[in-house]
Backbone as ProteinMPNN parsed JSONL, in Angstrom:
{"seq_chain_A": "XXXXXXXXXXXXXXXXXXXXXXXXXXXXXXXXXXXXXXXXXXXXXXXXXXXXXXXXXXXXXXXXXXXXXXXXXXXXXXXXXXXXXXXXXXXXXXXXXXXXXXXXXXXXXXXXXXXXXXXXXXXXXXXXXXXXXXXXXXXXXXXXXXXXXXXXXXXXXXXXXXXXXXXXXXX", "coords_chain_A": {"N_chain_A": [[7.339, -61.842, -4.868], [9.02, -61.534, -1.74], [7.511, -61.911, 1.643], [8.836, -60.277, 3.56], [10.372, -58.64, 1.971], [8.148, -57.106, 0.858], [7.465, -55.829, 3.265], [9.311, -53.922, 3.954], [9.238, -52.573, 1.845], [6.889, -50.906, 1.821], [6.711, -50.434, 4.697], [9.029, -48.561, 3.46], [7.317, -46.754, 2.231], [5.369, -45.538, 3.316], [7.144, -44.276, 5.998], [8.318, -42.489, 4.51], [5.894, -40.694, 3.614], [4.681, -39.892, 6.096], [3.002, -37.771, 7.011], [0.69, -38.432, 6.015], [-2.139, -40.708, 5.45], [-2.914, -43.425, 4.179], [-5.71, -44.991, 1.985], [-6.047, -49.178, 2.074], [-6.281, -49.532, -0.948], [-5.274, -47.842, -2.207], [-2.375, -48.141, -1.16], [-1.651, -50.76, -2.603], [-2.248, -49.696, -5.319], [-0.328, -48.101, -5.562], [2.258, -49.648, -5.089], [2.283, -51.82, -6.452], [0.922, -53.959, -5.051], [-0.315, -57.56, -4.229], [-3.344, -57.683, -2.875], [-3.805, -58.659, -0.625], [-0.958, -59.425, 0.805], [-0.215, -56.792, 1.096], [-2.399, -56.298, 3.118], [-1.384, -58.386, 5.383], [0.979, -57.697, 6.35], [0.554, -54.791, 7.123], [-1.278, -55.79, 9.773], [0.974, -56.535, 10.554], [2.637, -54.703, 11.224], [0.686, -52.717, 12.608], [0.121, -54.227, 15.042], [3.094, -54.244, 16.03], [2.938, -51.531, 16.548], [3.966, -49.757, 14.777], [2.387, -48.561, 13.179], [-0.366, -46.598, 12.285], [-3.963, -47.296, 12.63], [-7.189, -46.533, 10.994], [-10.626, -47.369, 10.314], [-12.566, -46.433, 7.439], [-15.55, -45.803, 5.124], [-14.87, -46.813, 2.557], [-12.609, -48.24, 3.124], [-9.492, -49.237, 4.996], [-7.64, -47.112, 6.656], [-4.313, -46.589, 6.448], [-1.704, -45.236, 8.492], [1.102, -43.717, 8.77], [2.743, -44.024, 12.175], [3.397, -41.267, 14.08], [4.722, -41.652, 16.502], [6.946, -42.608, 16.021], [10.675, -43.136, 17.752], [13.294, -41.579, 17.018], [16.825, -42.443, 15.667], [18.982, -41.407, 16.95], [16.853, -40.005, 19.202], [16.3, -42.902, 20.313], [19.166, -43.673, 21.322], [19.789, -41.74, 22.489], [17.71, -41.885, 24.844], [18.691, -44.448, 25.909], [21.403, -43.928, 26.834], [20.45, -42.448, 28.791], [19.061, -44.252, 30.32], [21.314, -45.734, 30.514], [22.444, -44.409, 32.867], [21.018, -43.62, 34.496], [21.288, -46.493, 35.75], [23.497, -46.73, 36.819], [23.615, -44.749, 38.644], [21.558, -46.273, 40.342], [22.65, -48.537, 40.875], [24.853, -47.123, 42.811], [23.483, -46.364, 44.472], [22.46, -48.373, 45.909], [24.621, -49.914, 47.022], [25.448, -47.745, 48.59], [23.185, -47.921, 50.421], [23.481, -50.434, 51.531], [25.972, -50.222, 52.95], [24.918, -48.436, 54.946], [22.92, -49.869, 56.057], [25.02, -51.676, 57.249], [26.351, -49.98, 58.885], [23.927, -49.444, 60.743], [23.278, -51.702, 61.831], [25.607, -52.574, 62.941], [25.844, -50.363, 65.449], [23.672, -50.974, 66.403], [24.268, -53.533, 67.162], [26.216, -52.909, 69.311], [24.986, -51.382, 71.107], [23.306, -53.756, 71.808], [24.866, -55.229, 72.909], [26.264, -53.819, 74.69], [24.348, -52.737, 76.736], [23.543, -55.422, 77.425], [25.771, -56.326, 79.028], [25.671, -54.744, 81.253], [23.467, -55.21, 82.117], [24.449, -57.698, 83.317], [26.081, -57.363, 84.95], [24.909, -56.652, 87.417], [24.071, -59.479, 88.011], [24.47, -61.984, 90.165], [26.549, -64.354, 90.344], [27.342, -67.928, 90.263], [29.983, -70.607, 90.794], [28.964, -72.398, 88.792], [27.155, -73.66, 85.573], [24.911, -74.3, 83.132], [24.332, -76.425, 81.074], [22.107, -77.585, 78.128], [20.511, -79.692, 75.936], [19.389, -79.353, 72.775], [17.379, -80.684, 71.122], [17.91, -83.694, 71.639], [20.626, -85.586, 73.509], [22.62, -85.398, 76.693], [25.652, -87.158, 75.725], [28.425, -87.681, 76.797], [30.788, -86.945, 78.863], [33.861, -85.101, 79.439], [36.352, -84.291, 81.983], [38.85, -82.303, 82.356], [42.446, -81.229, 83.955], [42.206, -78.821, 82.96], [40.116, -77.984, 81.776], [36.796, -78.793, 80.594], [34.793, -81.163, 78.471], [32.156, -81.517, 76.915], [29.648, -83.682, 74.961], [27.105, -84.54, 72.794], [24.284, -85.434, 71.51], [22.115, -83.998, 68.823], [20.788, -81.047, 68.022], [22.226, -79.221, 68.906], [24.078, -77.755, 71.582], [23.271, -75.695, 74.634], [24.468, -73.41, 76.702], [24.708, -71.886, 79.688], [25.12, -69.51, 81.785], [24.745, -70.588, 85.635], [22.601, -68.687, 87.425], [22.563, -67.45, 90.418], [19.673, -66.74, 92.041], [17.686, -64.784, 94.509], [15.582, -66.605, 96.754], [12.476, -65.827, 98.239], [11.962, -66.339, 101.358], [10.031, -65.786, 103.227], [7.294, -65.94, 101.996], [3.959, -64.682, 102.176], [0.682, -66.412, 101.886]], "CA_chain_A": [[8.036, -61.008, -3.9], [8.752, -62.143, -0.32], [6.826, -60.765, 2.467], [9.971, -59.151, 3.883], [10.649, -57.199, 0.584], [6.974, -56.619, 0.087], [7.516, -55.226, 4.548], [10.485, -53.193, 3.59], [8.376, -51.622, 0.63], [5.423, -50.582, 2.631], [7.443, -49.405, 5.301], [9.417, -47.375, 3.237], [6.677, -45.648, 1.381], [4.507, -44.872, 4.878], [7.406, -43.356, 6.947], [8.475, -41.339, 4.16], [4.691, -40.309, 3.866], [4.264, -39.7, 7.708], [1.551, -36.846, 7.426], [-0.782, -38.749, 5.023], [-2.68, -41.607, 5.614], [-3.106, -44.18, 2.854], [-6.637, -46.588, 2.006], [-5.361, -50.214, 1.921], [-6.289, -50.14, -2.176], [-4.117, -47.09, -2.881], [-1.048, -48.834, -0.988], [-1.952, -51.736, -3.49], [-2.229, -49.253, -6.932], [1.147, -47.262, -5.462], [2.868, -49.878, -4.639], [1.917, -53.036, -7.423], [1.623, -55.556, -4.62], [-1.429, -58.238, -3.987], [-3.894, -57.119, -1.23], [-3.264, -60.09, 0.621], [0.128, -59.614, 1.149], [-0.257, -55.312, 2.5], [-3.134, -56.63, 4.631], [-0.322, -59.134, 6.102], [2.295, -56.541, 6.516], [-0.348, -53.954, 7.837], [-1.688, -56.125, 10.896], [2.028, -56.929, 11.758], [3.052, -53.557, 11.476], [-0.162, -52.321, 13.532], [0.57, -54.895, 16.561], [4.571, -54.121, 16.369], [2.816, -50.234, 17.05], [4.732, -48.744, 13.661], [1.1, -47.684, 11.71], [-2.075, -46.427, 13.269], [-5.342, -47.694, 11.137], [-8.71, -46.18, 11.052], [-11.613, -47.619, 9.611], [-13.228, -45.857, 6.845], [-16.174, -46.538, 4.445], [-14.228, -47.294, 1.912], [-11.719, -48.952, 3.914], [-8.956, -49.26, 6.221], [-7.079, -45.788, 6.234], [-3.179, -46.276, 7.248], [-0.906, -44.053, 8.797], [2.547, -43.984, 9.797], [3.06, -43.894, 13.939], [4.195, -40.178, 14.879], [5.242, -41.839, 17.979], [7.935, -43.45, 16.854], [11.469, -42.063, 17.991], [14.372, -41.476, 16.053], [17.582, -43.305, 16.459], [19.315, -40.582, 17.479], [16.313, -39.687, 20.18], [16.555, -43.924, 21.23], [20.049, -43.589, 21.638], [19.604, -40.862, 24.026], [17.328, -42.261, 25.919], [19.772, -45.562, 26.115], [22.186, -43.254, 27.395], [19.438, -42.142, 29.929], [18.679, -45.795, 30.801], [22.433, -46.718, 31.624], [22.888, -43.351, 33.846], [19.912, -44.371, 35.897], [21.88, -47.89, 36.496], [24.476, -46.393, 37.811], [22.963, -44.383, 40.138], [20.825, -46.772, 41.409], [24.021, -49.157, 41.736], [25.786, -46.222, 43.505], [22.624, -45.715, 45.925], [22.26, -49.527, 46.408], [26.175, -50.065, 47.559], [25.273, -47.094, 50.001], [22.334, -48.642, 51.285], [24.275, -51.769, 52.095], [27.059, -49.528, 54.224], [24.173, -47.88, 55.901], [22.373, -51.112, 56.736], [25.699, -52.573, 57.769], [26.463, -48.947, 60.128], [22.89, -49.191, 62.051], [23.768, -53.329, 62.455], [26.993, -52.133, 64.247], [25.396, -49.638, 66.139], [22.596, -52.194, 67.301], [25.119, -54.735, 68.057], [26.822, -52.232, 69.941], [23.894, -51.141, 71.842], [22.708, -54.632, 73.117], [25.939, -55.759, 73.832], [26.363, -52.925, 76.088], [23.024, -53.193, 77.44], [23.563, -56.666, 78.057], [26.741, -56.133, 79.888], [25.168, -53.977, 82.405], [22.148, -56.172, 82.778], [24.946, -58.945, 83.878], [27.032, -56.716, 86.275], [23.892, -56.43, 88.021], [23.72, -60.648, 88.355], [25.357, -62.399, 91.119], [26.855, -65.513, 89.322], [27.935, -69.092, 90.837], [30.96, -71.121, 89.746], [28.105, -73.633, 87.828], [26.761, -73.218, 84.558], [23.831, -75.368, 82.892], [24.273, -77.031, 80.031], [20.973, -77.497, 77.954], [20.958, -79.986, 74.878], [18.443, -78.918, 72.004], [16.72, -81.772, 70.577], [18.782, -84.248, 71.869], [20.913, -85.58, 74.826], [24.224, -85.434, 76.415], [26.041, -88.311, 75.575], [29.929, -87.87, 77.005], [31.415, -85.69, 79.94], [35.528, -85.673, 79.934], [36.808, -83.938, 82.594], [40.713, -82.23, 82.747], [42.789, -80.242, 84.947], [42.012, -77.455, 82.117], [38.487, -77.836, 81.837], [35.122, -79.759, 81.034], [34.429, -81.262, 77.503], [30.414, -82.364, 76.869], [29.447, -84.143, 74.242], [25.673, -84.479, 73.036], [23.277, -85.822, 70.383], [20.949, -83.699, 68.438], [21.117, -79.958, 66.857], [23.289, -78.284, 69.705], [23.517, -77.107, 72.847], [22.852, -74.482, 74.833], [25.392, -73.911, 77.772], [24.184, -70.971, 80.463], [25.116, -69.773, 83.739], [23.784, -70.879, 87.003], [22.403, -67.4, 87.844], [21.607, -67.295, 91.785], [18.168, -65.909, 92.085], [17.739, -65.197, 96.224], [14.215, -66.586, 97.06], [12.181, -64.729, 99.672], [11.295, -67.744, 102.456], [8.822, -65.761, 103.788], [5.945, -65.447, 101.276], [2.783, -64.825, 102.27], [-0.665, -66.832, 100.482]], "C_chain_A": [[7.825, -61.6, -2.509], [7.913, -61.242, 0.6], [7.966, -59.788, 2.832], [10.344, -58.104, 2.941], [9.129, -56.507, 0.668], [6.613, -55.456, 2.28], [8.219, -53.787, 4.225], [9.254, -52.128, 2.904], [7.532, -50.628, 1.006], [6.436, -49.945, 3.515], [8.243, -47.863, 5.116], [8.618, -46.254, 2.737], [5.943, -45.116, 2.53], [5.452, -44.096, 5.697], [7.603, -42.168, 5.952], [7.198, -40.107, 3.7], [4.032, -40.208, 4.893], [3.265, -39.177, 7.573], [0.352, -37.491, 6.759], [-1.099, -39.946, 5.699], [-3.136, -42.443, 4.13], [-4.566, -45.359, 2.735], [-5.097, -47.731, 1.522], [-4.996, -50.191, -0.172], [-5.754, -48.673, -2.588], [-2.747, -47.784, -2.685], [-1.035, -49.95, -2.296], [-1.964, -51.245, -5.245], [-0.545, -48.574, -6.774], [1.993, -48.278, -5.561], [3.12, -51.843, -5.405], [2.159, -53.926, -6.429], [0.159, -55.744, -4.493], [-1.876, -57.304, -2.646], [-3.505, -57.872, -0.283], [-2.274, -59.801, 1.138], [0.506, -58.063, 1.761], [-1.396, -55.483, 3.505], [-2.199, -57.592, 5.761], [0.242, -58.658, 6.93], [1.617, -55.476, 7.168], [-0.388, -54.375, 9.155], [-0.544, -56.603, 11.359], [2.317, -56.125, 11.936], [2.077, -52.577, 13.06], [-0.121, -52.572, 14.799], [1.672, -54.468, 16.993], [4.322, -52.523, 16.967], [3.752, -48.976, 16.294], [3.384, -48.262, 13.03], [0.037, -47.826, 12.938], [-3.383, -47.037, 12.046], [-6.099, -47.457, 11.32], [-9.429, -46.044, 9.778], [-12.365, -46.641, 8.879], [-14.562, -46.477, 6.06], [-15.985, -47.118, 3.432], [-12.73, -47.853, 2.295], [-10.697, -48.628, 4.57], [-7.738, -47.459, 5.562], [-5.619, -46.116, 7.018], [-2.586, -45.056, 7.319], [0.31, -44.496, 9.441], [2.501, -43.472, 10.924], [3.638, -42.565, 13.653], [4.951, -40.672, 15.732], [6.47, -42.582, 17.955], [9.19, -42.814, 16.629], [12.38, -42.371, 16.743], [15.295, -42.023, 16.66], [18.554, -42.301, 17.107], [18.372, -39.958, 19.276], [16.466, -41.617, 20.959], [18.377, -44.102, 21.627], [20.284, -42.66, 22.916], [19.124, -41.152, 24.732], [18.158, -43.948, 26.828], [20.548, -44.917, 26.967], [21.467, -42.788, 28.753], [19.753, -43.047, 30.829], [19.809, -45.686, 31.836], [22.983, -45.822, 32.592], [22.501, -43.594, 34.967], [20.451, -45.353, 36.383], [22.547, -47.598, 37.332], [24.838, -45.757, 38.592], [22.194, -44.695, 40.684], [21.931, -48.178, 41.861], [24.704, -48.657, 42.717], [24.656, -46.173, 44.738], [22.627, -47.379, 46.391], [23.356, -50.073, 47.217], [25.994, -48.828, 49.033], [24.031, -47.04, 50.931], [22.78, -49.563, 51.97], [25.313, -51.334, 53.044], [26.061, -48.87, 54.583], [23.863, -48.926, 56.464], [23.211, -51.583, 57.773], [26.196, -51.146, 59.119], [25.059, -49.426, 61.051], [22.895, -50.607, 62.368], [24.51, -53.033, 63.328], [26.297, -51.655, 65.164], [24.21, -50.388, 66.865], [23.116, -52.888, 67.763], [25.258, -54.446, 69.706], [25.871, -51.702, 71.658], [23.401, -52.222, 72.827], [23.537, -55.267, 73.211], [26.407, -54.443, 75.041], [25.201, -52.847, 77.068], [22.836, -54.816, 78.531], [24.687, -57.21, 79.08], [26.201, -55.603, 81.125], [24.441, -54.919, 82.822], [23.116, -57.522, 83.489], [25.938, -58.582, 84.871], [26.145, -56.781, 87.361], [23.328, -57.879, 88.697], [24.974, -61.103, 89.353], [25.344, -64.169, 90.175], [27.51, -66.956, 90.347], [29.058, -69.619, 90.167], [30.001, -72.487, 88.698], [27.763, -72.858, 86.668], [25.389, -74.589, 84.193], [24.03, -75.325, 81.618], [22.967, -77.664, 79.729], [21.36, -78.531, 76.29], [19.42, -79.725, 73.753], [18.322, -80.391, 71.31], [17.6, -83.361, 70.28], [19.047, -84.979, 73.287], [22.383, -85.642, 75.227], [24.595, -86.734, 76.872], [27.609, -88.757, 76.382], [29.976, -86.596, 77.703], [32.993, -86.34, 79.933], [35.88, -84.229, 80.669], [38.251, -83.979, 82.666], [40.79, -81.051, 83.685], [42.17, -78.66, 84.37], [41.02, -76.91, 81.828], [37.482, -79.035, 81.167], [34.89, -80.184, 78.54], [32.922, -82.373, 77.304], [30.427, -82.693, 75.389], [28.004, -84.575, 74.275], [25.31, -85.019, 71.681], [22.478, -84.748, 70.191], [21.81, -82.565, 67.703], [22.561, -79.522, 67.669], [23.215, -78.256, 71.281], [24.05, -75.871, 73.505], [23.606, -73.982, 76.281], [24.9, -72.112, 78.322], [24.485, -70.88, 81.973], [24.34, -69.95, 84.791], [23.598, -69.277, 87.674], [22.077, -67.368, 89.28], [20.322, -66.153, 91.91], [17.54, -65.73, 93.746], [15.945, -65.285, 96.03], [13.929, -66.842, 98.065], [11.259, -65.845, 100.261], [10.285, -67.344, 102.836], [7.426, -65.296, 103.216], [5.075, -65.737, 102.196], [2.019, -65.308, 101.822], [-1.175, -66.642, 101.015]], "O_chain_A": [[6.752, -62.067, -2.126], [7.669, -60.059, 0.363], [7.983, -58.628, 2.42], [10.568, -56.919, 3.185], [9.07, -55.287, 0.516], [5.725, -54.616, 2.425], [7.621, -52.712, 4.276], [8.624, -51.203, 3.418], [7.523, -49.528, 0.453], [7.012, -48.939, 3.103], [8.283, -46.813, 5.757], [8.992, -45.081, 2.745], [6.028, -43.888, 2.57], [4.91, -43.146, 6.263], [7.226, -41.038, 6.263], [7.455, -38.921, 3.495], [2.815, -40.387, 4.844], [2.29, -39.839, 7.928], [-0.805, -37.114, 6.945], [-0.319, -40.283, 6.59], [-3.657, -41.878, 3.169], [-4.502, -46.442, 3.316], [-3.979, -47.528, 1.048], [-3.968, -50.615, -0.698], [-6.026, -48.518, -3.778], [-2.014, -48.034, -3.642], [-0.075, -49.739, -3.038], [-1.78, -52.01, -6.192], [0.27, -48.57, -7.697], [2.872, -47.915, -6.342], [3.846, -52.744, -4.984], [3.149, -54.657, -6.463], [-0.64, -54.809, -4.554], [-1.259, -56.613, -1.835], [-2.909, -57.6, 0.759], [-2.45, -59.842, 2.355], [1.311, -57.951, 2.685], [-1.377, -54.904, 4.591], [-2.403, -57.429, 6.964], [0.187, -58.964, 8.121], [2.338, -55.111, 8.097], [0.256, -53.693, 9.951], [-0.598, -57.138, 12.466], [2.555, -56.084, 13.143], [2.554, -52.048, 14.064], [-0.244, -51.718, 15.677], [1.716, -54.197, 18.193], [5.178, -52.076, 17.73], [4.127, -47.886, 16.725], [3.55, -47.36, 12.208], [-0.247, -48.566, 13.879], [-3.385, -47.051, 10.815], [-6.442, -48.186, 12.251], [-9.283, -45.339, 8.78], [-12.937, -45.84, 9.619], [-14.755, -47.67, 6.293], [-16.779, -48.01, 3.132], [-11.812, -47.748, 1.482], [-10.797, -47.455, 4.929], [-7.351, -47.041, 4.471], [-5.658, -45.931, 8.235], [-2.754, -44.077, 6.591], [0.505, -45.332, 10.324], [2.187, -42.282, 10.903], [4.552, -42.661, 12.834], [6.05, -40.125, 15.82], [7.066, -43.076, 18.912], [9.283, -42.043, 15.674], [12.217, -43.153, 15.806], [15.192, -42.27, 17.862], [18.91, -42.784, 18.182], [19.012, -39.598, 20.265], [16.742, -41.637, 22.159], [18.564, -44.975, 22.474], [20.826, -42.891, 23.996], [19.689, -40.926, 25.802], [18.093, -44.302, 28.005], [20.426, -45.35, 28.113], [22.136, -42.832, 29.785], [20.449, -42.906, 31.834], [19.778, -45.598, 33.063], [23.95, -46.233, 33.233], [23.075, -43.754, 36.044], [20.284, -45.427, 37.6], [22.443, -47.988, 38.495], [25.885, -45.81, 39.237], [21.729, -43.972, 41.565], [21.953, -48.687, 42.981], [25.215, -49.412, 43.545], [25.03, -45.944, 45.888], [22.888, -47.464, 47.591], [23.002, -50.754, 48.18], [26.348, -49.056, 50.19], [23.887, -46.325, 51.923], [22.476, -49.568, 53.163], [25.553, -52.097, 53.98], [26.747, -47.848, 54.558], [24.473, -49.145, 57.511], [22.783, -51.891, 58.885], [26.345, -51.538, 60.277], [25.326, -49.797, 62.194], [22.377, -50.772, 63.472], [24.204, -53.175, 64.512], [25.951, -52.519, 65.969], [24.025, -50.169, 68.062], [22.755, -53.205, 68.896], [24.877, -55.021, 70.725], [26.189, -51.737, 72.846], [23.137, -52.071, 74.02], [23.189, -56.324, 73.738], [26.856, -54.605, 76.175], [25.423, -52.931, 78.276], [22.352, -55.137, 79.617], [24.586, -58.223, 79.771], [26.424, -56.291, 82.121], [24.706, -55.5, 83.874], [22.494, -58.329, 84.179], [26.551, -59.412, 85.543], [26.714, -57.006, 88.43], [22.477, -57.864, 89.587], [26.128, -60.679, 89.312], [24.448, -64.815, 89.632], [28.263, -66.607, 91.256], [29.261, -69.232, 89.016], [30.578, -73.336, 88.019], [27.965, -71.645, 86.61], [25.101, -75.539, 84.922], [23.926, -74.269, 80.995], [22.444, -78.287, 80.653], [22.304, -78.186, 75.58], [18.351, -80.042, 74.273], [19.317, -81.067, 71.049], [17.839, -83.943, 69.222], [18.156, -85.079, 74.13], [23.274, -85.872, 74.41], [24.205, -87.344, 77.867], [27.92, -89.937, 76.544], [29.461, -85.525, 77.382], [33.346, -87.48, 80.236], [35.725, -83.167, 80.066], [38.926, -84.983, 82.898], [39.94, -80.259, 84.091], [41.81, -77.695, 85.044], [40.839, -75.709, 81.627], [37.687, -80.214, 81.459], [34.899, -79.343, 77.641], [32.782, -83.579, 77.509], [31.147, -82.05, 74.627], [27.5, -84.938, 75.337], [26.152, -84.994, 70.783], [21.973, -84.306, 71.223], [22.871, -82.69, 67.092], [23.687, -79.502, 67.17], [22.321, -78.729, 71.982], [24.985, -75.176, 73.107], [22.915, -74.441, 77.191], [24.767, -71.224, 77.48], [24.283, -71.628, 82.93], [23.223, -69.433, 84.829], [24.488, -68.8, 88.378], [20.86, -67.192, 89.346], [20.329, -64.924, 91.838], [16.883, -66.689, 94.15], [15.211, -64.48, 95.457], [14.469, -67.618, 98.853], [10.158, -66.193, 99.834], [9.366, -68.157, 102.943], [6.636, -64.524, 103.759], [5.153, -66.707, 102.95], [2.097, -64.891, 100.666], [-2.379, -66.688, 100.763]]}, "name": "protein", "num_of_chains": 1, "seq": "XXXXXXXXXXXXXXXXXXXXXXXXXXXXXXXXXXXXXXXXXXXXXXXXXXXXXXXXXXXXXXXXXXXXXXXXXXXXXXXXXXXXXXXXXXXXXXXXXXXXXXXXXXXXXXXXXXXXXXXXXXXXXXXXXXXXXXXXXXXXXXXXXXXXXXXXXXXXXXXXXXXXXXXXXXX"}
C-alpha cells in the first residue's frame, strides 16, 4: 500500500472518530497497516496540525484536531478575507485623494505666502544666474531675450533682489 492510500486511510478513520483518541497499536490492529508506515503518516499529519498526540505509557495516544474548520466555515471566512480587500482598497484610493487634497492645499498656501513675501521685495531689472556643479559655457543674446548655456547638473537662475545697506553702522 502506498503511503498516500495508507494517509487517506488513517485520515479517514480519525476524523470520523473525532471524540476518541486512538494508541498508535490500535490504529495498526484497526486498520491492518505496518507501524512504520502510521508512525509516518502520524508525524506528517501532527506537523500539517490535523491530529493532536499525547504521550502515554503505553504509547502515543492520537486524536483528531477539533480545530479544524469545515469547508463550509473556510469558505466563509474566504469570503471574509476578500471583503476586507476591498475595503482596505476602497480606504487606500481615499487615502491617496486625501494626501493629494492637503498637497494642494500646501501648495496653495506657500505659493501664496510666497507671493506676499515678494510684493514686499523691491526687484532690479538683473537676475543671477547660478550654475550647479558646473559652469556657464555660452551667452546668446536677442532682441527677445537672453539664452545661457552651462555645463554640469543645472542651473539656478534668481533675481537680483536690492537689499538697501545702512552706511552708517556703528562697531
Amino acid at each position: 500500500m502506498r503511503l498516500d492510500q495508507v494517509a487517506e486511510k488513517v485520515i479517514n478513520f480519525l476524523s470520523s472518530n473525532s471524540g476518541k483518541g486512538f494508541l498508535i497499536n490500535e490504529l495498526v490492529e484497526r486498520l491492518n497497516i505496518p507501524r512504520r508506515r502510521i508512525y509516518d503518516v502520524v508525524t506528517v499529519l501532527r506537523v500539517a496540525g490535523l491530529i493532536r498526540v499525547r504521550r502515554e505509557k503505553k504509547g502515543w495516544r492520537v486524536f483528531w484536531s477539533t480545530d479544524i474548520k469545515s469547508s463550509k466555515e473556510v469558505l466563509e471566512m474566504r469570503k471574509e478575507l476578500e471583503e476586507e480587500r476591498r475595503r482596505r482598497e476602497v480606504l487606500e484610493r481615499e487615502y491617496v485623494k486625501v494626501q493629494r487634497m492637503l498637497e494642494d492645499v500646501l501648495r496653495e498656501r506657500v505659493l501664496s505666502s510666497a507671493e506676499s513675501a515678494i510684493r514686499g521685495l523691491k526687484y532690479s531689472n538683473k537676475i543671477k544666474v547660478v550654475p550647479i556643479n558646473g559652469r556657464i559655457t555660452r551667452i546668446n543674446s536677442s532682441g527677445d531675450g537672453l539664452i545661457i548655456e552651462a555645463s554640469g547638473d543645472a542651473l539656478i537662475v534668481l533675481p537680483a533682489i536690492e537689499i538697501p545697506v545702512n552706511v552708517n553702522k556703528k562697531r
